[in-house]
N, C-alpha and C positions, 0 to 999 in steps of 0.2 A: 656398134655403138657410134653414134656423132661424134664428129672429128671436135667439135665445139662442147661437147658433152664430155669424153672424154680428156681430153684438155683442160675445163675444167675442175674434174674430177683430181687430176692431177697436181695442178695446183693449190686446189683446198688440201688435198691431203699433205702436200710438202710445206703449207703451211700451218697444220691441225700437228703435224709431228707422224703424220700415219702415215709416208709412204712408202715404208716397209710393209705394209698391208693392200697391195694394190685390190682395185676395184674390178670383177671379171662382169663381162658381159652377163654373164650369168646372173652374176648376184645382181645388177644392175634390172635384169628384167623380172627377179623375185621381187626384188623390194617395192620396184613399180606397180607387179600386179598387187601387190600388198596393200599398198598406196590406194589404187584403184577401187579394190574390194571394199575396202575401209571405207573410203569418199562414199562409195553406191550403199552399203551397208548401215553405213553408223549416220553418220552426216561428213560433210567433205571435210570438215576443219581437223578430223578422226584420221584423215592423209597422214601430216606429217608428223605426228603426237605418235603415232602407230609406230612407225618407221623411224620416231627416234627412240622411243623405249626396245623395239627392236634392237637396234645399236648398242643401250645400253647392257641389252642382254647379251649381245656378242662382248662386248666391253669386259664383262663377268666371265666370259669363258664358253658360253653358248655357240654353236656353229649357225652361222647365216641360216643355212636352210631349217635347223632343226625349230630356231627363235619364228621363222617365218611361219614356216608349218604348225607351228602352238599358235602363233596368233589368227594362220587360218580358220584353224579346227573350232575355236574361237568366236570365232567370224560365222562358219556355220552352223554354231550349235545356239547361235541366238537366232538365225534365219536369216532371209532378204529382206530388208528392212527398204529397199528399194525394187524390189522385184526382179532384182537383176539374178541369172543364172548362178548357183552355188561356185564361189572362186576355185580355181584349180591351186590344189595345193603344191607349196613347195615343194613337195619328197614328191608327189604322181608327176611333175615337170620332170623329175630327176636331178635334182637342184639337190645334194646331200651334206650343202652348208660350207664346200670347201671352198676356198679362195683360191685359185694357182692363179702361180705367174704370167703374164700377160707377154 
């Protein structure tokens, strides 16, 4: 992760109250492709709407990957709505929604 990205990261979250919940590289490149998918799929503005309802769904008790992976499955079961390659899901990454410590 970027030394500027992460830093960041850091201090949204000591400010949001979440830095008991740090941010792993991992989750950081789920959510991105998520993000990604979304923009190419949906329409771009589908980015960060995506990724925050994601959030909310961890918020409830969902795991990172598992919220990912339902919004992938999601993703591909309306198709490519940009023509781009079917997004690789959360769980096929290996991404199984945990957070550890950094």
């Amino acid at each position: 992760m970027e030394h500027d990205l992460e830093q960041w990261l850091a201090e949204l979250a000591a400010e949001l109250g979440t830095a008991d919940l740090p941010v792993s590289t991992d989750t950081v490149r789920t959510l991105l492709d998520l993000a990604r998918d979304s923009a190419h799929q949906v329409t771009r503005v589908s980015a960060p709407l995506t990724t925050f309802l994601v959030g909310v769904a961890v918020g409830r008790g969902v795991a990172v990957g598992d919220a990912a992976a339902q919004a992938t499955a999601l993703l591909e079961s309306r198709g490519g709505a940009g023509g781009s390659s079917p997004p690789e899901s959360a769980q096929s990454r290996g991404d199984r929604g945990s957070v550890p410590q950094s």
